[in-house]
C-alpha positions in Angstrom: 104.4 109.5 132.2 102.2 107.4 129.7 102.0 104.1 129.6 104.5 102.3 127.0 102.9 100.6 124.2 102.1 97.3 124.4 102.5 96.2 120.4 105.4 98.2 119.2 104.6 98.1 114.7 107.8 96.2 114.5 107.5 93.6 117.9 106.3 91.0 115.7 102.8 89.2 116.0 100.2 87.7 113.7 99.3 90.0 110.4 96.8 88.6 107.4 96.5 85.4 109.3 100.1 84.6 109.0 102.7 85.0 112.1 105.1 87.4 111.7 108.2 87.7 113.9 112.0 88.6 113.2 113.6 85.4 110.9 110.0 84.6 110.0 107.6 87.3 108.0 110.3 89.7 109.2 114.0 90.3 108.4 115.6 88.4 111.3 117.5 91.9 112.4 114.6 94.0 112.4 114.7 96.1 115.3 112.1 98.2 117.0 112.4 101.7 115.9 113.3 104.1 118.2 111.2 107.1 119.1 111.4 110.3 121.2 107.5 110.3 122.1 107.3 109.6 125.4 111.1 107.9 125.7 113.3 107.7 128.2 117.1 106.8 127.4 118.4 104.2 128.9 121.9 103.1 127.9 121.0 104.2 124.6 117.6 102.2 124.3 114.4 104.0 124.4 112.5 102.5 126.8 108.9 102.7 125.4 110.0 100.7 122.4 112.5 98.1 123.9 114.5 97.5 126.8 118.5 98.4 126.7 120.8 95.2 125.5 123.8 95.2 125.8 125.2 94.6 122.3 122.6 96.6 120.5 123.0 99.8 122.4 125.7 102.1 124.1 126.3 100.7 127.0 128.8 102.6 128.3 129.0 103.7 131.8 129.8 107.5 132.9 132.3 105.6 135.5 131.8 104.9 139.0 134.7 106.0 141.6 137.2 103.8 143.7 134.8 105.3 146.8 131.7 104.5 145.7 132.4 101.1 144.8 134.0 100.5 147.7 130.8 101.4 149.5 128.9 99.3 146.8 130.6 96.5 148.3 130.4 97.5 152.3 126.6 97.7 151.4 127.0 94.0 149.8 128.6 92.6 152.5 126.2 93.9 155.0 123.0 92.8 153.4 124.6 88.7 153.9 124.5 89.3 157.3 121.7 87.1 159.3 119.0 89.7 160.4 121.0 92.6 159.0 117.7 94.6 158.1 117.2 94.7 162.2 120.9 95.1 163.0 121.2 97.9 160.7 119.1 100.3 163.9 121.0 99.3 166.7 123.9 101.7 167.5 126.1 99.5 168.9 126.3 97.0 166.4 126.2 100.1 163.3 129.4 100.9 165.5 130.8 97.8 165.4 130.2 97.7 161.6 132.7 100.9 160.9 135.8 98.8 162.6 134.8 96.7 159.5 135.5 99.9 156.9 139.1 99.6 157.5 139.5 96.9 154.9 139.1 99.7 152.7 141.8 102.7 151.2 140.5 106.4 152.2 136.6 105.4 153.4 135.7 108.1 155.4 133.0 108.7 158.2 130.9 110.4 155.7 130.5 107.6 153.1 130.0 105.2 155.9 127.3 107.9 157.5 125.5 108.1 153.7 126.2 103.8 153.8 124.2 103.0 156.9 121.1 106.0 155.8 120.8 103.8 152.4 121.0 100.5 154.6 117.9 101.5 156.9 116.1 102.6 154.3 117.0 99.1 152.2 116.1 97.4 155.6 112.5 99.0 155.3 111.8 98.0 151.5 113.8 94.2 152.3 110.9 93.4 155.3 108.1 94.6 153.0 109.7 92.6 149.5 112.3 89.7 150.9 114.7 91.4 148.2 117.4 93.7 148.3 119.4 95.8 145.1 123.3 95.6 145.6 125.9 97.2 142.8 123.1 99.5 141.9 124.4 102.7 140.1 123.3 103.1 136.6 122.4 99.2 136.5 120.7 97.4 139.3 121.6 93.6 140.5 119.0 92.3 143.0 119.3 89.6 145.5 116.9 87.3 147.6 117.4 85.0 150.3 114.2 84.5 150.7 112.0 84.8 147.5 111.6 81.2 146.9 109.7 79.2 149.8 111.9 76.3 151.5 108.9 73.8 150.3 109.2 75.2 147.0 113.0 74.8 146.7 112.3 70.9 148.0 110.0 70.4 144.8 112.2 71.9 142.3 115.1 69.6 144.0 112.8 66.6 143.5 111.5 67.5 140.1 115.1 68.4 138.7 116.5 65.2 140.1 114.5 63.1 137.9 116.8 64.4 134.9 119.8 63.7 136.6 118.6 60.1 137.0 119.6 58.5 134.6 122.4 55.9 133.2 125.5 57.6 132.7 125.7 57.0 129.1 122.8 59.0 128.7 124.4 62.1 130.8 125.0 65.4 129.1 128.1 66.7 130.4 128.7 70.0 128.7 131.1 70.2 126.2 134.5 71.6 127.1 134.1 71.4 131.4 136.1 68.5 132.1 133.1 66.3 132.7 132.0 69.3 135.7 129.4 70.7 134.3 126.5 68.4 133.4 123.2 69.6 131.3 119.6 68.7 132.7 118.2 71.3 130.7 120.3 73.4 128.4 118.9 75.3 125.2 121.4 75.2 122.6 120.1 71.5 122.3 117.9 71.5 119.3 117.6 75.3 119.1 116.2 77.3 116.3 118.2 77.1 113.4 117.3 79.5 109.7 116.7 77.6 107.2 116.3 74.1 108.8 113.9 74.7 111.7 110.4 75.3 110.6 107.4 77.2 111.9 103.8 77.1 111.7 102.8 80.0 109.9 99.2 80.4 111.9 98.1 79.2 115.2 100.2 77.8 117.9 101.7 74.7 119.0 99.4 72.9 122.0 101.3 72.5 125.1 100.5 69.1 126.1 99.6 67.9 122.3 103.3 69.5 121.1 105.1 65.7 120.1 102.0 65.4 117.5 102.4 68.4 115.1 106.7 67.5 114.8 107.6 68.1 111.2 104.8 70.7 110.6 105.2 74.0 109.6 107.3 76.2 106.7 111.2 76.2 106.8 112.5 79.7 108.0 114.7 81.1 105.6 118.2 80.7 105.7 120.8 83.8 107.2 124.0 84.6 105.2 126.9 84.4 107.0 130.3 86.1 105.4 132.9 83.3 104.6 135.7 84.6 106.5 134.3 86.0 109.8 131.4 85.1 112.8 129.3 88.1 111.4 126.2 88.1 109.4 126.6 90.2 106.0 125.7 93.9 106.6 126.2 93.6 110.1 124.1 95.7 113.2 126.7 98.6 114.7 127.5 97.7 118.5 129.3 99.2 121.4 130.9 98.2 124.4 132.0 102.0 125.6 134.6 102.4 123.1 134.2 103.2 119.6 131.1 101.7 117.9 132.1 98.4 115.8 131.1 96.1 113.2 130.7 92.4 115.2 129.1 89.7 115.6 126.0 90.2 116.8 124.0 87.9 115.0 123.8 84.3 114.0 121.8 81.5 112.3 120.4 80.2 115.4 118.1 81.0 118.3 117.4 79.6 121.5 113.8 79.0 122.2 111.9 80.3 124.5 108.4 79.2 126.5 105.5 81.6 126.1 104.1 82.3 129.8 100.9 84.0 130.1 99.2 85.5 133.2 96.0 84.3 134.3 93.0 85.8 136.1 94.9 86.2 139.3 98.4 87.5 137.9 100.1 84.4 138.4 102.0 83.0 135.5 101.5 79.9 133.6 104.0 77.9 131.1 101.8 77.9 127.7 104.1 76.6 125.3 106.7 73.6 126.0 109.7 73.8 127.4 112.3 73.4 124.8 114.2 70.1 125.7 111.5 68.8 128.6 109.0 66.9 127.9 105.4 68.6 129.3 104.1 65.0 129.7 106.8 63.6 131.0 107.9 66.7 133.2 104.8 67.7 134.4 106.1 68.6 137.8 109.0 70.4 136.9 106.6 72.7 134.7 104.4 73.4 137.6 107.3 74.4 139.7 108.7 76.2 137.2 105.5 78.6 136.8 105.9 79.3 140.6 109.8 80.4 140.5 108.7 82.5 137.8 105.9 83.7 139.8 108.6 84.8 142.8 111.2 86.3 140.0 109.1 88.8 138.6 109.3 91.4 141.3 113.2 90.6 141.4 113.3 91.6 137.4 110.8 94.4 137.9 113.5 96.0 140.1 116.7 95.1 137.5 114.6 96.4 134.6 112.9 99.3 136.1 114.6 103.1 135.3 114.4 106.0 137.3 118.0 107.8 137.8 121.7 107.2 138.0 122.1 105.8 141.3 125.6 107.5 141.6 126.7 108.1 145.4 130.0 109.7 144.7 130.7 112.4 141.2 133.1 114.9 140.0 132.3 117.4 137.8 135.9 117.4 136.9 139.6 117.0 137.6 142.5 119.6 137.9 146.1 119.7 139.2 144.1 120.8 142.5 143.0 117.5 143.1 146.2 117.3 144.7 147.5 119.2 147.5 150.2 118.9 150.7 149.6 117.0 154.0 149.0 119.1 157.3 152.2 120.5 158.9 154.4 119.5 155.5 157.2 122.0 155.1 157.9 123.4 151.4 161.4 124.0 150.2 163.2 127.4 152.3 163.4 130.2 150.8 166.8 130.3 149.3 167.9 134.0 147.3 170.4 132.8 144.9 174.3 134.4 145.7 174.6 135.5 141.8 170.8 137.4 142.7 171.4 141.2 141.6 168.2 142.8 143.7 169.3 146.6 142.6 168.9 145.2 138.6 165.8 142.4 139.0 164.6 143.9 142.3 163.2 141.8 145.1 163.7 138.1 144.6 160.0 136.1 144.1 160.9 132.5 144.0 157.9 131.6 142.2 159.3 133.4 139.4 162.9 131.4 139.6 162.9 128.3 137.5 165.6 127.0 139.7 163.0 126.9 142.7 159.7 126.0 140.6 161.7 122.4 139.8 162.9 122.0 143.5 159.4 122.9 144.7 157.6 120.2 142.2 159.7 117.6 143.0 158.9 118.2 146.6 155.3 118.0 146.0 155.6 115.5 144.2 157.0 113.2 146.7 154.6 114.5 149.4 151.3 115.2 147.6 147.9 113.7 148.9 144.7 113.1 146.9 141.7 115.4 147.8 139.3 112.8 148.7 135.9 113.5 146.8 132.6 112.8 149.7 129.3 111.2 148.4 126.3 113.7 147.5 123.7 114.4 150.7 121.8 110.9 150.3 118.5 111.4 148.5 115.6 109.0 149.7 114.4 106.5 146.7 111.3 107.7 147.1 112.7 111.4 145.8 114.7 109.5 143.2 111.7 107.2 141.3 109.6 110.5 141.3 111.8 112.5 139.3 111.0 113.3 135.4 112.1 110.5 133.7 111.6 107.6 136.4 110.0 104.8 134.2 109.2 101.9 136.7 107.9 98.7 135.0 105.2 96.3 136.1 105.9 93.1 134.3 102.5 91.5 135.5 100.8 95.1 134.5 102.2 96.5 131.8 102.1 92.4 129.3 99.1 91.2 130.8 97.8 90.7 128.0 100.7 89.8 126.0 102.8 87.8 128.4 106.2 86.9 128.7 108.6 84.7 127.0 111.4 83.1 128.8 114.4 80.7 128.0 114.7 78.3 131.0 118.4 76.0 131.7 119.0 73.7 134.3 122.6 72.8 135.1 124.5 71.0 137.5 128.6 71.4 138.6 129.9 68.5 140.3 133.2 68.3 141.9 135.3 65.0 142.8 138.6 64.5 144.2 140.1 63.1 141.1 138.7 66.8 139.8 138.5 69.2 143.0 138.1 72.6 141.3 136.1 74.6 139.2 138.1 77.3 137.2 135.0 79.9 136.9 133.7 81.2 133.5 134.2 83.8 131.3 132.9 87.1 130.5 130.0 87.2 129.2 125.8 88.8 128.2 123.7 86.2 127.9 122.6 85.3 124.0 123.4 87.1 120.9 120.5 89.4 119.6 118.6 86.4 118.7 117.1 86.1 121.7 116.6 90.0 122.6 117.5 88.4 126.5 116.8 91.6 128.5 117.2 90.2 131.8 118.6 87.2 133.9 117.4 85.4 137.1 119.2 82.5 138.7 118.8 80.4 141.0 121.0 78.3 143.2 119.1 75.5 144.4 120.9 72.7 145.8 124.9 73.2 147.2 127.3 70.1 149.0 130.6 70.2 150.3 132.0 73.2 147.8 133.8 76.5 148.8 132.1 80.2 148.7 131.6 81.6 145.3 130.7 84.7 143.7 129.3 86.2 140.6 131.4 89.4 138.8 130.1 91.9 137.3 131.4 94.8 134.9 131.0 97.3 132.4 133.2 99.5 130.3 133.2 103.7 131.1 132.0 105.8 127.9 135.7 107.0 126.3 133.9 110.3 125.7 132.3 110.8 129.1 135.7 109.9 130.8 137.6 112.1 128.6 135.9 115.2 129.0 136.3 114.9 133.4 140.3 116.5 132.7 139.1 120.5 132.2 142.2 121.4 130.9 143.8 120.4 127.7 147.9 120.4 128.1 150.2 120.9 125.1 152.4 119.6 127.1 150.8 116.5 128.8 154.1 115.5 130.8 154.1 119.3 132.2 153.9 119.4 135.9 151.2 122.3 136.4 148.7 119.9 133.8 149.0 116.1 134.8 147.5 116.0 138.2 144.3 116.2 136.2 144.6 112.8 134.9 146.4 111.2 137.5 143.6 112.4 140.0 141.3 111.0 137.3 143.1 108.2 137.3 143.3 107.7 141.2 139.7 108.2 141.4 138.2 106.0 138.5 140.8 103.1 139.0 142.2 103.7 135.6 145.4 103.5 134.1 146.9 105.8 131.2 146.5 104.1 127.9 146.5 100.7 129.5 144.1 99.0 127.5 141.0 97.5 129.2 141.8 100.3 131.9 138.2 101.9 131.0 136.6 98.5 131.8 135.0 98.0 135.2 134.7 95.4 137.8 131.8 96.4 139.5 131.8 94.2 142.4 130.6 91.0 143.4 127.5 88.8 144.7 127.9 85.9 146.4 126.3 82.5 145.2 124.8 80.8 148.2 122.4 78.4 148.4 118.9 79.4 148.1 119.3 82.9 146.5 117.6 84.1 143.7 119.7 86.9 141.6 118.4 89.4 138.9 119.7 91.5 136.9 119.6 93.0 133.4 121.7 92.0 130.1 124.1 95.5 130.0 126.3 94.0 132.4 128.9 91.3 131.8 129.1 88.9 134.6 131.7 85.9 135.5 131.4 82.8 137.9 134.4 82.8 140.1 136.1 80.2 140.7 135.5 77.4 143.7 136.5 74.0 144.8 136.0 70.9 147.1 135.7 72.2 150.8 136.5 68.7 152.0 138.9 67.6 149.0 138.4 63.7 150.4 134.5 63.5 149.5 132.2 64.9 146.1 130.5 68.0 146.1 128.1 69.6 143.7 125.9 73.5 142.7 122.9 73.1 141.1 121.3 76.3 139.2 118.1 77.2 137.6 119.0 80.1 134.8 115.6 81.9 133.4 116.5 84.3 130.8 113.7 86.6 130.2 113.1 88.0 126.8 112.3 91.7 125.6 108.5 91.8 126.2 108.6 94.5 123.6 110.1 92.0 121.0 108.4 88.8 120.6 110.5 86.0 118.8 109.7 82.9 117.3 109.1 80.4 120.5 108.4 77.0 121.3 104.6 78.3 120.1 105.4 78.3 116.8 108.2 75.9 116.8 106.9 72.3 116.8 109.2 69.6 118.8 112.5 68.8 116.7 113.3 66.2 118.9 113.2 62.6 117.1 113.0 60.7 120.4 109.6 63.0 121.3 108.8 61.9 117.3 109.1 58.9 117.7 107.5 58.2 121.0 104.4 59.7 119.8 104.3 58.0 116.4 104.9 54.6 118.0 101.3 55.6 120.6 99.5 57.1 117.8 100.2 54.5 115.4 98.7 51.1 116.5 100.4 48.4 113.6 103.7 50.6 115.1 102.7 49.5 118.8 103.6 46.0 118.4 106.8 45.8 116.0 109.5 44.8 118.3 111.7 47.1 119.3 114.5 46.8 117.5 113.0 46.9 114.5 111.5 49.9 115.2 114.5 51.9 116.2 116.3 50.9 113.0 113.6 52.3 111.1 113.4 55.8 113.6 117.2 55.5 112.9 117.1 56.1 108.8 114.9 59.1 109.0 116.6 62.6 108.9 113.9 64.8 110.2 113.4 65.3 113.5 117.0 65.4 114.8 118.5 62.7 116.3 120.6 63.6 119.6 123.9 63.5 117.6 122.8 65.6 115.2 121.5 67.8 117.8 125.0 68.0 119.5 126.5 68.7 116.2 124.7 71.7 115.8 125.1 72.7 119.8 129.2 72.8 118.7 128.6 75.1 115.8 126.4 77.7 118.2 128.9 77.3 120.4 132.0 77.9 118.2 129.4 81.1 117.5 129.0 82.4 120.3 132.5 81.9 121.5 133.6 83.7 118.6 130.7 86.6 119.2 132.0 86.7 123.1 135.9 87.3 122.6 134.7 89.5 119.8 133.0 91.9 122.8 135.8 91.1 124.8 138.5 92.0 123.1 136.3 94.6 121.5 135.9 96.4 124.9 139.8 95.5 126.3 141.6 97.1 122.9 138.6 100.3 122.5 138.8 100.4 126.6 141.8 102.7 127.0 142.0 105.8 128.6 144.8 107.6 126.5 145.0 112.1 127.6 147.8 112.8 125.2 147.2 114.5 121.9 148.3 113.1 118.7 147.9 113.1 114.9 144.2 113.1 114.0 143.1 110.6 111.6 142.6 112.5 108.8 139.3 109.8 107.6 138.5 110.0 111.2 135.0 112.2 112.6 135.1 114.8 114.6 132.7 114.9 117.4 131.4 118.1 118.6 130.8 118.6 122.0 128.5 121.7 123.8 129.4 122.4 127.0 126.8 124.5 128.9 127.7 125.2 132.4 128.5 121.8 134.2 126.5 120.3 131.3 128.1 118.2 128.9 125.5 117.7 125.7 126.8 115.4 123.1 125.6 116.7 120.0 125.8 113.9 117.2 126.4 115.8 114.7 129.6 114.6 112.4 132.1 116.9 110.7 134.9 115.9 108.2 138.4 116.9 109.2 141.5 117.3 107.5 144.1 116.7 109.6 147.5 119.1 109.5 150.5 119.9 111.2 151.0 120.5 114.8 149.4 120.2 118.4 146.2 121.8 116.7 145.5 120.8 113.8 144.1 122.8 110.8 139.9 122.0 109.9 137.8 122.8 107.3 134.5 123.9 108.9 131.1 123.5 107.9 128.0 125.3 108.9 126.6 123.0 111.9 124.0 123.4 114.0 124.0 124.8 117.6 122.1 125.1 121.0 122.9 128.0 123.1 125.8 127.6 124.8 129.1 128.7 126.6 131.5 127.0 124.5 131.9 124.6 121.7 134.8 121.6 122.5 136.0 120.0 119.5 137.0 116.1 119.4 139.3 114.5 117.3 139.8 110.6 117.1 143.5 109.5 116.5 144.8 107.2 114.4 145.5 104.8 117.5 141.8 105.0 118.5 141.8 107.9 121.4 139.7 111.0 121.7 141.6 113.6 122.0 140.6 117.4 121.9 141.3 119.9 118.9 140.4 122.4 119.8 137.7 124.9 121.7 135.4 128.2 120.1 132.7 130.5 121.7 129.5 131.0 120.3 126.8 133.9 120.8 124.8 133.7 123.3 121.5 132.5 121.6 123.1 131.9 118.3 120.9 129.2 116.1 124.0 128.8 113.6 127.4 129.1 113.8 130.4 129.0 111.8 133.5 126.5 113.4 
């Protein structure tokens, strides 16, 4: 496969002398166009152009079994063990290890066979990388125990304390926690904001010179946001698995990131400032920084990278023989009926007596077992990354030229016994599309005296993909002989019939332990769980380093082209630079720092933090409640919408090819309803399936035609 390009026309960068990124030079949601040459699909996104996101692309999963999850989270467990990567050969301890399986419904000898083949060969890649993937299907979280060095972990305690020390008054506790959450480093302080923030329209912003060029630069132009809603006029079309929807995707700010670059020997280093930390001041911190970065990459490489759908567990589809009786049950006797005339309706067959038909399906019914679907013959990941399509990706490689840009937070949870618990977060991707965040890393640093935590993760099931696993189509849903289908679809997905948020997925969980580094991309929501005190008597306390890495494909406006908004950094350098400034007491010279507007003063700087928060809060329970109400699995027919599309589906073989092609319907009377057709375009195929959308929101299917074999054209 060729290599992806490096300058997509539309990543932004520097044209007739003049920057030119999205919100500056370019309309702020100008998005890389998408291409066939040489693209691989990835959650919609084509991956020589840009990396998936999950608000910008369909996200939705094709659904991931009860089984396989389950295993997903034997695997997870397994990998925490001490020296699991050398347990993992011995026999007696592998043996040991299935007694532990029994926490789980229906895991069977074969999915722990295919668990402990994917363990030793995990083992192999963990003793030659420190790191290990966990909840890998179509996304990939990775883990490491061991990534960041002990000293290194010392200096970053060290380097971070020095922004904890500090008078209280001075303290950033984040707004909203209860006083739990304090901010060392946090970039919704003085972020980016259109039409206030300015940028230099050539060069770039020193690094250690940053404090002298404050108040430099053009004003970005201001973003128009609708009066009665979150969302930016003529919004971008999103999707969280369900039906695409208008929502709030963007806003009038950005977080800015640091510009890293790679020198001579690969590693990275920090060439723009840290938004919020001083370079002079923070020198340290910056170093250390570099090196975490340095010892993330390979973790993202792996969360980022795309070679196949890492499904253990599939079914091509469901049907009422999904079902079937346990060993040695007895069905109903035989009984002829006394008013049974054999001379007149000849020998009695009792599967032609409605009378017996009920009695038998009630007694299934109360004795039927689930068919228990067994994982595919494992495949070696060395088969999987070299099939057509694999596109691995070498950050230090592939933008070695270019670099990276990354958005760094530090933050802190403290615990007392006036205030033992910490409730967890919510839901959430990281940024709006502002950012173009591709990709997170975190790392917990420092831990005292709290309880195990984990982080969640989910994703929502594509309604279409899920729909289309039933392969038949009842006009009778309630009818006995049809809805095994979907509740065996049901059983095996974890879903629940027009239950909304029934086609959103918990994926599993990682836990949070001191001195692991986590990766993963920005198509999966994740959630802190909740903890507390673990001796309610004393104070305990997380600390965590969040890195959010940035679509090297799409370059934003960064601390590079952002000079310092900060009127403390202003000030400080005016009062050095200036020398009638250097000796005016004090307080004079604060009153007179005081009366000037621009840069920000911290007040006006948390001001603007509670309006991007009140944004992004609004943008988040937009997704979720998006993804909850759209997220239903709903089998029965119903009245089409009559202004609603009709989505044709071609269905070659096993092969399910979603043709986007968009057909109005009249809706009519009845189960089926009546269409008018238009010539569409078709593939060669076995059969057409025809999808309606309801009025409620469900898929539901209208219908089916055959095509000939070959046929270019064909008339609905």
């Amino acid at each position: 496969m060729s290599a992806l390009p490096l300058e997509p026309a539309m990543a932004g960068g520097v044209s007739d002398g003049r920057i030119k990124l999205p919100g500056f030079g370019l309309p702020l949601k100008e998005m890389p166009e998408r291409t066939t040459k040489d693209a691989v699909v990835k959650w919609g996104a084509f991956t020589d152009i840009r990396l998936p996101h999950a608000i910008a692309d369909w996200c939705g999963s094709s659904g991931v079994m009860v089984y396989e999850r389950n295993m997903l989270d034997f695997m997870s467990q397994i990998t925490d063990k001490p020296s699991w990567d050398d347990k993992v050969f011995d026999e007696t301890i592998v043996n040991k290890w299935l007694q532990e399986t029994a926490q789980y419904q229906d895991f069977t000898d074969a999915m722990f066979d295919y668990c402990i083949k994917e363990l030793r060969e995990k083992a192999k890649k963990f003793k030659e990388t420190g790191m290990v993937a966990v909840i890998d299907t179509e996304a990939t979280v990775v883990k490491s125990d061991c990534a960041v060095p002990l000293e290194l972990r010392d200096a970053l305690r060290a380097a971070a304390f020095r922004l904890e020390d500090i008078p209280d008054h001075h303290k950033d506790w984040h707004p909203g926690s209860g006083d739990k959450v304090l901010n060392l480093l946090h970039p919704s302080l003085f972020p980016l904001v259109y039409g206030r923030t300015k940028v230099l329209p050539t060069g770039r912003v020193p690094l250690a010179a940053c404090s002298e060029h404050s108040g430099e630069g053009e004003l970005t132009e201001p973003v128009e946001i609708s009066k009665d809603t979150t969302m930016i006029l003529n919004p971008t079309v999103i999707s969280w698995g369900g039906d695409r929807e208008y929502m709030a995707a963007w806003d009038e700010f950005q977080w800015l990131p640091s510009d890293v670059h790679f020198k001579e020997g690969g590693n990275v280093e920090i060439v723009s400032y840290i938004n919020n930390l001083h370079p002079a001041h923070h020198e340290d911190l910056y170093r250390v920084l570099e090196q975490i970065v340095d010892r993330s990459i390979p973790l993202w490489n792996e969360a980022i990278s795309w070679f196949q759908d890492r499904i253990r567990i599939k079914v091509e589809g469901t049907s009422d023989e999904d079902y079937c009786r346990p060993e040695g049950a007895q069905s109903p006797a035989r009984e002829i009926p006394a008013d049974w005339d054999e001379e007149k309706n000849g020998m009695y067959d009792e599967t032609l007596d409605p009378r017996y038909r009920e009695r038998y399906e009630e007694w299934f019914e109360s004795v039927k077992v689930l068919a228990m679907p067994e994982p595919y013959p494992y495949t070696p990941f060395s088969e999987t990354t070299s099939l057509p399509g694999a596109c691995p990706i070498d950050l230090r490689e592939r933008f070695k030229d270019r670099g990276l840009q990354i958005i760094f937070k530090l933050a802190n949870i403290h615990l007392t016994p006036d205030k033992p618990e910490y409730e967890g977060g919510t839901w959430h991707v990281e940024g709006a599309l502002n950012e173009h965040i591709c990709a997170t890393a975190l790392y917990y640093y420092d831990e005292e005296n709290i309880t195990d935590s984990q982080l969640s993760f989910r994703q929502s099931i594509a309604e279409e993909d899920i729909m289309m696993i039933p392969q038949q189509v009842p006009s009778i849903p309630s009818s006995p002989d049809t809805q095994d289908q979907y509740s065996s679809c049901e059983a095996y997905y974890g879903i629940r019939h027009n239950e909304p948020g029934s086609l959103v997925q918990v994926l599993g969980s990682v836990a949070t332990r001191a001195g692991r580094l986590l990766a993963f991309p920005n198509v999966l929501q994740h959630r802190v769980s909740p903890f507390r005190l673990a001796d309610p008597s004393r104070p305990g306390h997380r600390k965590i380093l969040a890195m959010f890495l940035v679509d090297p494909h799409v370059r934003v406006i960064s601390t590079a082209n952002v000079p310092p908004q900060r009127r403390d950094w202003w000030a400080e350098e005016l009062r050095r630079s200036v020398p009638r400034l250097t000796t005016l007491p004090s307080e004079i010279f604060n009153q007179i720092i005081s009366e000037v507007e621009e840069p920000w003063g911290l007040e006006e700087a948390k001001r603007i933090r509670r309006d991007l928060m009140d944004r992004r809060g609004a943008m988040n329970d937009e997704i979720n409640e998006n993804m909850m109400e759209n997220g239903r699995y709903a089998s029965t027919q119903a009245q089409l919408d009559p202004a609603g599309p009709l989505i044709i589906y071609m269905q070659l073989g096993t092969t399910l090819l979603k043709a986007r092609t968009v057909m109005a319907l009249r809706a009519g009377r009845g189960a089926l309803p009546s269409t008018q057709w238009r010539r569409v375009y078709c593939v060669p195929v076995d059969a057409l399936r025809f999808r309606g959308r309801t009025q409620g929101g469900a898929l539901v299917d209208v219908g089916r035609c055959r095509c000939g074999e070959g046929r270019g054209e064909g008339e609905g």
